[in-house]
Residue, then its C-alpha position, 0 to 999 in steps of 0.5 A: x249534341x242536338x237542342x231540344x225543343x225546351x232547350x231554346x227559351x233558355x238559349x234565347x235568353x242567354x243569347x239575349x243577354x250575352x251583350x250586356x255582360x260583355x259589355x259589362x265585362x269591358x267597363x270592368x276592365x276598364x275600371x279596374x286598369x284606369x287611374x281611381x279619378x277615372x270613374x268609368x263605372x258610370x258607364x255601367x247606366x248605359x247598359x242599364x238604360x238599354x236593359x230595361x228596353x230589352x230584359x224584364x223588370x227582375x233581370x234589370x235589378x239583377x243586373x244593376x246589382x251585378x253592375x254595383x258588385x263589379x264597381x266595388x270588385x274594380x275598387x278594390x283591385x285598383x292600385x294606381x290613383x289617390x284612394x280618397x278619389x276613387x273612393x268618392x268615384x266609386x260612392x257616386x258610380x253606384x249611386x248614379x247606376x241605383x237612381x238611373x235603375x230606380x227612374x228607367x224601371x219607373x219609366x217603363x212602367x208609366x209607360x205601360x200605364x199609359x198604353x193601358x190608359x190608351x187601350x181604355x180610351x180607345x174602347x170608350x171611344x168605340x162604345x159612344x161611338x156605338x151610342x151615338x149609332x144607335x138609332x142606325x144599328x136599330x135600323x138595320x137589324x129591325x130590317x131583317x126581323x121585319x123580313x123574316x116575320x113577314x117571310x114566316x107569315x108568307x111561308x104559313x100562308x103557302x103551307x096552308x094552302x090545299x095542296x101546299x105550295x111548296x116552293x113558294x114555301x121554300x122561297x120564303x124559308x130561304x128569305x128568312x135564312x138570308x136575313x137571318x144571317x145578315x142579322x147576325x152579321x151586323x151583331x158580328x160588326x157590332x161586337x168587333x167594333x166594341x171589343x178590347x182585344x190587342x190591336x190585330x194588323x192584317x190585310x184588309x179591303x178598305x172599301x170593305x170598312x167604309x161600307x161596314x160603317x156606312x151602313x151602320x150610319x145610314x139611317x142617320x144619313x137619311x134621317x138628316x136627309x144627307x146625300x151620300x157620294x161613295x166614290x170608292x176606287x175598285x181594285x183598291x190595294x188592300x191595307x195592312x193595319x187592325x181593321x176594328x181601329x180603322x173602322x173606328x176612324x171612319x166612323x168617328x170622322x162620319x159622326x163629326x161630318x153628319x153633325x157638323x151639317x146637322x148644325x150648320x145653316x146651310x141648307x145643302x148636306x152633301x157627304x162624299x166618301x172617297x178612296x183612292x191610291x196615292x203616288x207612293x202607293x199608299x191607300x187614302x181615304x177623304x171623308x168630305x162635308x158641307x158643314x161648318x168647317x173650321x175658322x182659319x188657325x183652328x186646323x192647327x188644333x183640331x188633333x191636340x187633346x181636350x181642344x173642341x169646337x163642339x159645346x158638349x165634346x170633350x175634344x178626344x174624338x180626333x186625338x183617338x183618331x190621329x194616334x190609330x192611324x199614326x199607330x199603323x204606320x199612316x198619316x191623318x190631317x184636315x183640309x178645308x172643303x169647298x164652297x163650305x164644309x170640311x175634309x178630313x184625309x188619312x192615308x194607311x201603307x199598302x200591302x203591296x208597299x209595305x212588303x216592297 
């Protein structure tokens, strides 16, 4: 008989649960031929405690109600044993199946509030991170309208002309449509970097990222006149992870170096922004400053949350950071820069690694 397309959620949940309640069926009978002191109904938890990582919230009641309806049924029909025995047993079984249902349900849930928590965390942290941009994104869209006034004017200049120079009319018209488009560009960037969508893992160009941010943060480099190394290696392996999250990392480690040589005395502001492979074919990423850097034990603690060496930071900048990268299959960790400063590092699987 041939399944039809609506027949398949069906098999799949049957296929899905088939397990537990073979493995249910097992205890059962080994409940029932066992002795009333052997108390093997409190095995039912570990179906349980593996149910609720697989099933919904209502199957695992369901089946915890099954698991209780198999420990009196195995009772009854145990003959061997002192019955007052296996009457403690059985009462303590349902009680342990009960308490081990009610905290792996509350388990689950916690846990899904904290990815909750962590998915707000992550768009506040993108929003200050725009907030703390914003004289940059400011920059670089007030770039392109200048040029698109300027092209208009230029393009009613050559329109008014006797005769109208026309090509001279188009090149402008082109000019204004290029810039228009790179405008709408940076509102692209701007509206993936905030937007609390599901984390999307794709290939992606790393060196694409790093420019995307860079150039979101380049009027603050030349403000603060910092020089800026791009030692970014062509060719680069192209990552597998979400692409908002990584540019969230990057811009994150650009806006602590930028202030930590804002802060620092020393007169030398030199940022260097590298890409590279590694030996086991991953991609890495190493953002360098000549800033304060950290006091020897503090690179112990600069991941953990709430810990900050800023006067007004609330220390989850770097903790965001670490649980992205570690979220996408990487690594992130700091180092000390020479003769001053720091560097920050992280490493992502390569689409080439990853389907080896």
């Amino acid at each position: 008989m041939k399944l039809k397309r609506t027949d398949w959620p069906r098999l799949q949940s049957l296929m899905l649960i088939a397990p537990f309640l073979l493995a249910m069926a097992v205890i059962f009978v080994m409940d029932t031929i066992t002795d009333y002191a052997i108390a093997a109904a409190v095995f039912y938890t570990t179906v349980i405690l593996v149910a609720t990582r697989l099933l919904s919230a209502r199957a695992v009641v369901v089946l915890a109600c099954s698991c209780v309806l198999l420990t009196l049924v195995s009772f009854a029909f145990t003959r061997s044993g002192v019955y007052e025995v296996g009457l403690v047993n059985t009462a303590i079984s349902i009680v342990a199946i009960g308490v081990t249902t009610y905290l792996a349900l509350r388990l689950v849930a916690a846990e899904a509030t904290a990815y909750e928590t962590r998915e707000r965390l992550l768009r506040i942290a993108r929003v200050t991170s725009l907030g703390e941009l914003t004289a940059s994104i400011a920059h670089e869209i007030n770039q392109p309208l200048t040029a698109i006034v300027t092209s208009a004017g230029a393009c009613t200049r050559w329109l008014a002309q006797q005769p109208p120079s026309l090509d001279n009319a188009r090149r402008a018209i082109d000019r204004i449509v290029q810039e228009a488009n790179r405008s709408s560009e940076v509102i692209a960037r701007i509206r993936g970097f905030t937007s609390g969508k599901e984390p999307q893992r794709s290939a992606f160009d790393l060196n694409d990222a790093i420019g995307e941010i860079v150039s979101l943060a380049r009027s603050q480099i030349d403000h603060h006149e910092i020089a800026l190394t791009l030692d970014l290696q062509p060719s680069l392996p192209e990552v597998l992870a979400d692409k908002v999250q990584i540019e969230q990392v990057v811009g994150n480690l650009l806006l602590n170096a930028i202030e930590a040589m804002t802060t620092s005395t020393n007169k030398v502001r030199q940022l260097r922004i590298v890409s590279s492979t590694t030996d086991n074919g991953a991609v890495r990423c190493s953002i360098a400053d000549s800033g304060v850097g950290f006091h020897q034990g503090e690179v112990d603690h600069l991941f953990d949350a709430f810990w900050t060496t800023k006067a007004d930071g609330i220390g989850l900048g770097l903790t965001i950071s670490r649980s992205i990268i570690e979220a996408n299959g990487g690594r992130i960790w700091a180092e000390a820069n020479q003769p001053s400063g720091a560097v920050l590092l992280f490493e992502l699987p390569s689409v080439k690694r990853d389907t080896e």
